[in-house]
C-alpha positions in Angstrom: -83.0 -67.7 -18.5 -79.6 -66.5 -18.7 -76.9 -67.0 -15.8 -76.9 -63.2 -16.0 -80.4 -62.5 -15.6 -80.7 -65.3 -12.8 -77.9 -63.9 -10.5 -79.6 -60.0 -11.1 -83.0 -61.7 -10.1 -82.1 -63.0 -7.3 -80.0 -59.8 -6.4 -83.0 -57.3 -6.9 -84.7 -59.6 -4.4 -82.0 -59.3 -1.9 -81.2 -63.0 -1.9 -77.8 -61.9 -4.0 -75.8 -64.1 -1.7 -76.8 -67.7 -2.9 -74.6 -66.6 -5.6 -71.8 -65.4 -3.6 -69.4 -68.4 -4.4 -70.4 -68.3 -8.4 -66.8 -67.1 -9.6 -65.3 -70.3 -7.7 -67.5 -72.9 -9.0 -66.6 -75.0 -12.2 -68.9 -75.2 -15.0 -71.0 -78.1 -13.9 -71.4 -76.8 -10.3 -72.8 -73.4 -11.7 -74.9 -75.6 -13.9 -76.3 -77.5 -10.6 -76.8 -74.4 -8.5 -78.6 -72.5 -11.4 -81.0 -74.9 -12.2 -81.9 -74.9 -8.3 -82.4 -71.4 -8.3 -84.4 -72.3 -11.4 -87.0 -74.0 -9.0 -87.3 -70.7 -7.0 -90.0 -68.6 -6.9 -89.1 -65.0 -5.3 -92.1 -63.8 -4.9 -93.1 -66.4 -2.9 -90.2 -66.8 -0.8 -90.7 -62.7 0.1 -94.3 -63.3 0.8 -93.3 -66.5 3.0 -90.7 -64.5 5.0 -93.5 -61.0 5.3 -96.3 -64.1 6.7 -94.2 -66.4 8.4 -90.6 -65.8 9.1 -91.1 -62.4 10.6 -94.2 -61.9 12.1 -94.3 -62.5 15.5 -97.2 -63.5 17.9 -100.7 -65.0 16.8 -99.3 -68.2 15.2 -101.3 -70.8 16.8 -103.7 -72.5 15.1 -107.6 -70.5 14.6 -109.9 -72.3 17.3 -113.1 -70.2 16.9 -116.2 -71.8 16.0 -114.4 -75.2 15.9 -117.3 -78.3 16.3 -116.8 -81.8 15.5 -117.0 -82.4 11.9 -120.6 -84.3 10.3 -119.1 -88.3 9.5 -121.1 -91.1 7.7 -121.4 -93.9 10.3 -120.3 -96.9 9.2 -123.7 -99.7 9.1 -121.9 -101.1 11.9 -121.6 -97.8 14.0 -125.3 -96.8 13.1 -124.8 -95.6 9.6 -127.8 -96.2 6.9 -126.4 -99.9 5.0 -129.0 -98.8 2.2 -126.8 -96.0 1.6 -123.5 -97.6 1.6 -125.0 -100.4 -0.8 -125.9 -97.5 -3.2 -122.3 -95.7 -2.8 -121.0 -98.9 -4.1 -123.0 -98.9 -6.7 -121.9 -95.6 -7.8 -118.4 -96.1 -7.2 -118.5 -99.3 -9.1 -119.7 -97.7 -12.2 -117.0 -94.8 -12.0 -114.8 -97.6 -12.0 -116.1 -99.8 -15.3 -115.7 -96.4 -16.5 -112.0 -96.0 -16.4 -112.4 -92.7 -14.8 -110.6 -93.3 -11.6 -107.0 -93.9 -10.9 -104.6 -94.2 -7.9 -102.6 -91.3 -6.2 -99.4 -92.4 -4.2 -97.1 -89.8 -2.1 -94.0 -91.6 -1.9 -91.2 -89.1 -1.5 -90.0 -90.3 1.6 -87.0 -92.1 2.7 -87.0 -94.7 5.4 -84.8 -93.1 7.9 -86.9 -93.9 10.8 -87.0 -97.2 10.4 -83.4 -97.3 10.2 -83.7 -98.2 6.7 -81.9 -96.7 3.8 -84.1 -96.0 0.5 -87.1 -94.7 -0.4 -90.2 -96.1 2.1 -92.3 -98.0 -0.7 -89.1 -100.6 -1.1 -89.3 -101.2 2.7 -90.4 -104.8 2.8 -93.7 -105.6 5.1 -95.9 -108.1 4.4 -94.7 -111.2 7.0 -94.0 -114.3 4.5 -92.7 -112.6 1.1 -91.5 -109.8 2.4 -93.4 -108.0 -0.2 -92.4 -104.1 -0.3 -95.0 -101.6 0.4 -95.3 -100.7 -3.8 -95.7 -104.7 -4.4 -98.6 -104.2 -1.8 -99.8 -101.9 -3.7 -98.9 -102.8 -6.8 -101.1 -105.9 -6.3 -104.3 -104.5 -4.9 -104.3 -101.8 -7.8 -103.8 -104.7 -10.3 -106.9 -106.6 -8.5 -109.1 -103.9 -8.4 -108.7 -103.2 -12.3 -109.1 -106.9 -13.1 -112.2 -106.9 -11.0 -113.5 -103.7 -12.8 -112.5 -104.9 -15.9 -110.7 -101.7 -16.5 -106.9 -101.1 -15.9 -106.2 -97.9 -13.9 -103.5 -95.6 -14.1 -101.3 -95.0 -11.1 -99.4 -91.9 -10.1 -96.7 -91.9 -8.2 -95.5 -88.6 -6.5 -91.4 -89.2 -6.0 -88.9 -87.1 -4.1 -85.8 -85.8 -5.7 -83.8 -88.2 -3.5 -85.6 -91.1 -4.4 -86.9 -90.5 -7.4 -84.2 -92.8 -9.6 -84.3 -95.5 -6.9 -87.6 -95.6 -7.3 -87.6 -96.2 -11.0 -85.3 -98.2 -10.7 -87.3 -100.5 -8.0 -90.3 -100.8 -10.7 -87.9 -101.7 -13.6 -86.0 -104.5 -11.7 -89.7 -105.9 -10.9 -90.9 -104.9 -13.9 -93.7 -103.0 -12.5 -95.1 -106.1 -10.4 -97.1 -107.3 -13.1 -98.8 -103.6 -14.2 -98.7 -102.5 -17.8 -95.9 -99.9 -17.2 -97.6 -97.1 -19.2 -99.8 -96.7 -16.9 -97.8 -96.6 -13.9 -96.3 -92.8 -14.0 -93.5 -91.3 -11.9 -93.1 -87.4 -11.3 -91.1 -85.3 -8.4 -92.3 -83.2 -5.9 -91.7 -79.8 -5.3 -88.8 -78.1 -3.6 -88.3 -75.2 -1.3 -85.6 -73.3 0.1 -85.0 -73.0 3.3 -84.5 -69.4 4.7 -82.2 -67.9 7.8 -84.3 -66.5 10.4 -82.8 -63.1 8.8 -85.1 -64.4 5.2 -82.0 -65.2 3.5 -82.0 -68.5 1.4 -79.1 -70.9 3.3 -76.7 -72.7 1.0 -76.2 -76.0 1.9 -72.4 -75.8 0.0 -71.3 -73.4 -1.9 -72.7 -74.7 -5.1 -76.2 -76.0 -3.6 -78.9 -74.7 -2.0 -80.0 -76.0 1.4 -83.6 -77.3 -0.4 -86.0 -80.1 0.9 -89.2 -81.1 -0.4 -92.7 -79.0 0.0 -94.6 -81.3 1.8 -97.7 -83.5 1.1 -99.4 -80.7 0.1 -97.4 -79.7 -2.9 -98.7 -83.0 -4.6 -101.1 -80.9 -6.0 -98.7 -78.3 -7.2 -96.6 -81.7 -8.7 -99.4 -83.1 -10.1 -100.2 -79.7 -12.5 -96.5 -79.2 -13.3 -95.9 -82.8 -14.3 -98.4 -82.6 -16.7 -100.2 -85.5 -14.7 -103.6 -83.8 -14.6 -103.1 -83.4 -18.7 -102.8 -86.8 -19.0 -105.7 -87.8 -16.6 -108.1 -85.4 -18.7 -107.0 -86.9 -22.0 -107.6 -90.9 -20.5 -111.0 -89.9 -18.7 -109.8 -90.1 -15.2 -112.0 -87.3 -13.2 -111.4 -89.0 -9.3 -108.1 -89.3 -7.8 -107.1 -92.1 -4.7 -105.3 -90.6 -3.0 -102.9 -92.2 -0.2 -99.6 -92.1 1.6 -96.7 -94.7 0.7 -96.9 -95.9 5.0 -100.0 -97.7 5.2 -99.9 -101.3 3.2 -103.7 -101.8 4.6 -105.1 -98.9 3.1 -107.7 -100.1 0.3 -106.2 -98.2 -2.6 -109.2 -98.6 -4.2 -112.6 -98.6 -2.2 -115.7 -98.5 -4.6 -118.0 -97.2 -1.8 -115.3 -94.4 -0.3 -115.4 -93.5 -4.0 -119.3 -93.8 -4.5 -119.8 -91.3 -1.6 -117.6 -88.6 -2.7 -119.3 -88.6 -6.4 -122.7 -88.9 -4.8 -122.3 -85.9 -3.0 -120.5 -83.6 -5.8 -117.4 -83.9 -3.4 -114.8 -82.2 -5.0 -112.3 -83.8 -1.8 -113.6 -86.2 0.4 -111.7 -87.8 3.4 -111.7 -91.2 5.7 -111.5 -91.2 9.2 -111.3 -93.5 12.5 -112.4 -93.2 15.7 -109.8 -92.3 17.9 -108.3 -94.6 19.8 -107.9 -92.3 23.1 -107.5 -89.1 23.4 -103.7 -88.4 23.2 -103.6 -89.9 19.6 -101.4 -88.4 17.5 -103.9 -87.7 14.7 -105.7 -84.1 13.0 -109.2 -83.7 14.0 -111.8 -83.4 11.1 -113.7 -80.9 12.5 -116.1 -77.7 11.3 -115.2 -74.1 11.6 -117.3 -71.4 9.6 -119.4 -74.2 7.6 -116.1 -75.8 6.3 -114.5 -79.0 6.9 -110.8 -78.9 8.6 -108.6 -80.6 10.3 -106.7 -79.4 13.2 -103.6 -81.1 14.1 -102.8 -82.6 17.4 -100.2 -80.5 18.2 -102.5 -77.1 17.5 -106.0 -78.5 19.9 -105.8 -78.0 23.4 -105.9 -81.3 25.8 -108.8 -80.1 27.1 -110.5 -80.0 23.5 -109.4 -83.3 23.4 -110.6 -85.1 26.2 -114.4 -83.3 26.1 -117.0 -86.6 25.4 -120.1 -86.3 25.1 -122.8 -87.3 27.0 -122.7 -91.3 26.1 -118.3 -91.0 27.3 -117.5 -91.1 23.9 -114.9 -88.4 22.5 -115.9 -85.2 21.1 -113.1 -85.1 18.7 -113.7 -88.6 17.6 -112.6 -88.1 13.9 -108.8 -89.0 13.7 -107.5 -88.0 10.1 -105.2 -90.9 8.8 -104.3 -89.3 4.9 -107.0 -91.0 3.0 -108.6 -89.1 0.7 -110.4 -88.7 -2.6 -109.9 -85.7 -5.1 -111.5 -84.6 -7.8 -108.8 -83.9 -10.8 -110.2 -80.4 -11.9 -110.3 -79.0 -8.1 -106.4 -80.4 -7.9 -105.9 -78.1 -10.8 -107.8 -74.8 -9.2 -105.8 -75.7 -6.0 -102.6 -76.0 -8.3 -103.2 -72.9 -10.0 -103.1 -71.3 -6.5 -103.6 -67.4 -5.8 -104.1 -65.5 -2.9 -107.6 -66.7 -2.2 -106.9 -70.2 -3.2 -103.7 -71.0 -2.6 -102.5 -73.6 -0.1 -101.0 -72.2 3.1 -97.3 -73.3 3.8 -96.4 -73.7 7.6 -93.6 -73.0 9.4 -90.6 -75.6 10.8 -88.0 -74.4 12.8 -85.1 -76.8 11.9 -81.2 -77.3 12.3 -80.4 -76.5 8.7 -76.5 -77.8 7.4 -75.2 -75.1 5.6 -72.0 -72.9 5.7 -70.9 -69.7 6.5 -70.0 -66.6 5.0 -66.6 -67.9 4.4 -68.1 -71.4 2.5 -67.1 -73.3 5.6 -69.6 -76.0 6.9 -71.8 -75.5 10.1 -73.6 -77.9 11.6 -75.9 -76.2 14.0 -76.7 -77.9 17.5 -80.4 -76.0 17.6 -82.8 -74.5 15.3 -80.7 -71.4 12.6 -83.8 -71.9 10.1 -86.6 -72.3 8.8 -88.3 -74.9 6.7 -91.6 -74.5 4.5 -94.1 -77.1 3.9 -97.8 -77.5 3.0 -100.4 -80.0 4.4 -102.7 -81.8 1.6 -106.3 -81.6 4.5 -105.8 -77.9 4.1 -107.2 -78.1 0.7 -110.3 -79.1 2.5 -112.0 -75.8 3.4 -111.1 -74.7 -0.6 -113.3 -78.0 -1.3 -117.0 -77.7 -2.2 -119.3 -80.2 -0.7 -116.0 -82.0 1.0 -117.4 -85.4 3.2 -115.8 -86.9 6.1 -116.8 -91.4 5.6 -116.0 -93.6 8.7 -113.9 -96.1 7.9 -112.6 -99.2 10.4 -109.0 -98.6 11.5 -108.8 -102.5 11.6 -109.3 -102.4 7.6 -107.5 -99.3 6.5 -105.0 -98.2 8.8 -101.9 -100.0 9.7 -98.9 -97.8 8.9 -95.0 -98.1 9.2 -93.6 -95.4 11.0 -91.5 -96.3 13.5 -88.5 -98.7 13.6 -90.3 -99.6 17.3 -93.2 -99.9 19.5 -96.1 -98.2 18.1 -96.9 -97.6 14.1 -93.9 -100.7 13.2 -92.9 -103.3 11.0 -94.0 -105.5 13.8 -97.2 -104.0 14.7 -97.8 -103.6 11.0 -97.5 -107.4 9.9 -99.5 -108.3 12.8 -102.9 -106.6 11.9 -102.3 -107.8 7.9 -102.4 -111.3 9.6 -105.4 -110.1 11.9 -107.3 -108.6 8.9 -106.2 -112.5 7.3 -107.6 -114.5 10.1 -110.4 -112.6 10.3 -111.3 -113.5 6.4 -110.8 -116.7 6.9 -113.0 -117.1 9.6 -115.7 -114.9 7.6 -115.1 -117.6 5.4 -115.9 -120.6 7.5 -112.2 -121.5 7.9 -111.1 -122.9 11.7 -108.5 -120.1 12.7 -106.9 -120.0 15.9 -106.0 -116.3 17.5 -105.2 -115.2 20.1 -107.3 -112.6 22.4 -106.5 -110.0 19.6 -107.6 -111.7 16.9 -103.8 -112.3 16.0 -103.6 -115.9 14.5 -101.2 -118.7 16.0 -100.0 -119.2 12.4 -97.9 -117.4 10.2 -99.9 -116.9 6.8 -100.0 -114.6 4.3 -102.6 -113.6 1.3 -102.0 -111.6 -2.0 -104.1 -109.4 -2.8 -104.9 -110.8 -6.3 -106.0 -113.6 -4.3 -108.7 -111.3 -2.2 -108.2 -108.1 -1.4 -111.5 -107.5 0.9 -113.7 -110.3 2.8 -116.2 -110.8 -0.8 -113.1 -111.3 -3.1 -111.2 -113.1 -0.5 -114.1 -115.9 0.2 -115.0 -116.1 -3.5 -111.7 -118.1 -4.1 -111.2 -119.5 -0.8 -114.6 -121.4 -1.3 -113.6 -122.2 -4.8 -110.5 -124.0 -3.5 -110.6 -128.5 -3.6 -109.6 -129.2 -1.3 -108.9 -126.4 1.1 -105.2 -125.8 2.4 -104.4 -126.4 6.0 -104.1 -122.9 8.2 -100.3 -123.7 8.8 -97.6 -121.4 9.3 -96.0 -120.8 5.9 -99.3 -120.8 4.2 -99.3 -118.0 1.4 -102.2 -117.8 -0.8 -102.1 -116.2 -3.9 
């Protein structure tokens, strides 16, 4: 598209005045702030302003009809074991099969941890200092060598990390993974508006843009060309998980099993809340769908009701786990009114300048923000499952610099999950009351990335190393 036919675009839309500095800009700047316009979609922005930016009243969250969501127990909470063994089973096979591959959102930076560059270089395993990709990296490079199939991994970027994070891989060179199949796209962009609809420059040759939220992975994943690709290797299942958590299991054969068994076309994990103010969504069931209600959006009340045992009603925390089915990321991609992802609101102090190009730096809220959540593809989803999963196996992420969801707390319940293996494994380990071991250790995951793969090589091992701080296994 022309410069010409841009700028009269964006004019017939009323939004003429992210142009309004064009006849000072230099060649390369008008370059810059056409091709962010490029990324623009007007329609959407007017239909985002008529929904969200003007309406007024009605914009809490839809309670009506809410229930707890149906979860499959784990065996140790009550659930069937002869079903899990048989979800394995499945999810093995889809894996021998090539046809499932690893999903990672990773477009964030590591500001709160007072960290500067992208979150999957942040290092946090406690011996190596291994970064959150090598993590990764590793356990997706285990799980093909003990499927004796190679998967592909995606990686969903940010446009401010997106060449740092290249970069990171390269100088690494890939942590030991074939590089074609390790593949790198951005996510989407959107402007952010004025509380008047108009889109806010951030100078006067850029637009005041930040990235879509988790939600437009799907969006990224059909323009990349990513879902192409999968289709033409045979990859029909997507793992799908958030660059935070290094003890996720980026690739769990029954988590995977369950979804396929049940013609899940998005299934989700969940843990039991650990009291009721957690700062977790609630899987829950409104109008025979699945959903998840953020904390922010259910009452206190709602949150403290227990049944009759004392146990929480809204048990079913939501920690970003899921798997997706490649064809329904597609139909979610493809959007349309009745399909479509909703974007939600953020009121935000947006940097940006005034009529006369001069910087302002607001001191509260001048703006708005869009973004859109990936759990609200769930009520879209046919047959979508909600599997129980132990937070002391799967949850563990880096959040804060501090205190709760840190780089301390973090490295602590690796070596927990660690000592607890060993033990498993008939290995003298001393811990603490919290299972936390005396010793500093450390294990790869391409030494055992779950108890059955870890105590296969421990018990090959002649002799066996002493549980010693500075023990590393690998």
């Amino acid at each position: 598209m022309s410069y010409e036919q841009l700028i009269t675009n964006f004019r017939a839309a009323g939004q003429g005045q992210v142009f309004a500095f064009w006849d000072s800009l230099d060649a390369n700047e008008r370059a810059e702030l056409a091709a962010q316009a490029g990324e623009v979609e007007l329609a959407e922005v007017e239909r985002l302003n008529r929904t969200l930016v003007f309406k007024t009243g009605g914009g809490g969250a839809n309670l009506d009809g809410l229930a707890p969501a149906p979860v499959t127990r784990l065996p140790a909470n009550g659930g069937d074991a002869a079903q899990w063994a048989k979800a394995r089973t499945l999810g093995e096979q889809a894996l021998r099969a090539g046809r499932v591959a690893a999903f990672t959102v990773a477009g964030g930076q590591g500001t709160r941890l007072g960290y500067d560059g992208p979150k999957g270089t942040f290092a946090v395993t406690p011996l190596k200092q291994k970064s959150l990709f090598q993590v990764f990296a590793e356990k997706i490079r285990a799980a093909g060598q003990r499927y004796g199939k190679p998967l592909h991994w995606f990686i969903m970027t940010s446009h401010a990390n997106h060449a740092q994070t290249e970069g990171f891989f390269a100088e690494n060179k890939f942590f030991g993974l074939d590089r074609g199949r390790v593949h790198f796209f951005r996510q989407g962009r959107m402007p952010a508006v004025g509380y008047d609809g108009k889109i806010l420059l951030e100078t006067r040759g850029s637009l005041a843009l930040s990235p879509d939220g988790h939600g437009g992975s799907l969006r990224a994943l059909h323009r990349s060309g990513a879902l192409d690709l999968m289709k033409a290797e045979g990859v029909d299942t997507l793992s799908y998980f958030q660059v935070d958590n290094p003890l996720v299991r980026c690739i769990d054969a029954e988590f995977i099993g369950f979804h396929l068994a049940a013609g899940s076309e998005m299934s989700s994990k969940m843990v039991l809340k650990a009291y009721p103010e957690e700062k977790v969504g609630h899987f829950c069931l409104q109008d025979g769908k699945i959903v998840v209600v953020e904390y922010s959006d259910m009452p206190m009340s709602m949150q403290k009701e227990t049944n009759a045992d004392g146990s929480l009603r809204y048990a079913a925390g939501s920690i970003a786990i899921h798997v997706i089915d490649r064809e329904f990321a597609r139909r979610m991609a493809a959007g349309g009114e009745d399909v479509a992802l909703p974007f939600h609101r953020a009121d935000k102090k947006i940097a940006t300048i005034d009529a006369a190009g001069k910087a302002v730096k607001p001191e509260k809220a001048n703006g708005v923000k869009f973004e859109m959540f990936v759990f609200d593809a769930l009520p879209f989803a046919k047959n979508s499952i909600v599997i129980e999963t132990a937070r002391a196996d799967d949850f563990s992420p880096v959040k804060n610099a501090e205190g709760v969801d840190s780089p301390k707390t973090c490295r602590e319940d690796q070596m927990r999950q660690w000592a607890r293996w060993l033990k498993a494994a008939g290995a003298t380990v001393e811990t603490d009351a919290t299972g936390l071991p005396k010793a500093t250790v450390e294990v790869s995951p391409l030494f055992g990335y779950d108890p059955e793969t870890f105590a296969r090589r421990w018990n090959a091992l002649a002799p066996k190393p002493a549980i010693a701080s500075g023990l590393y296994l690998e």
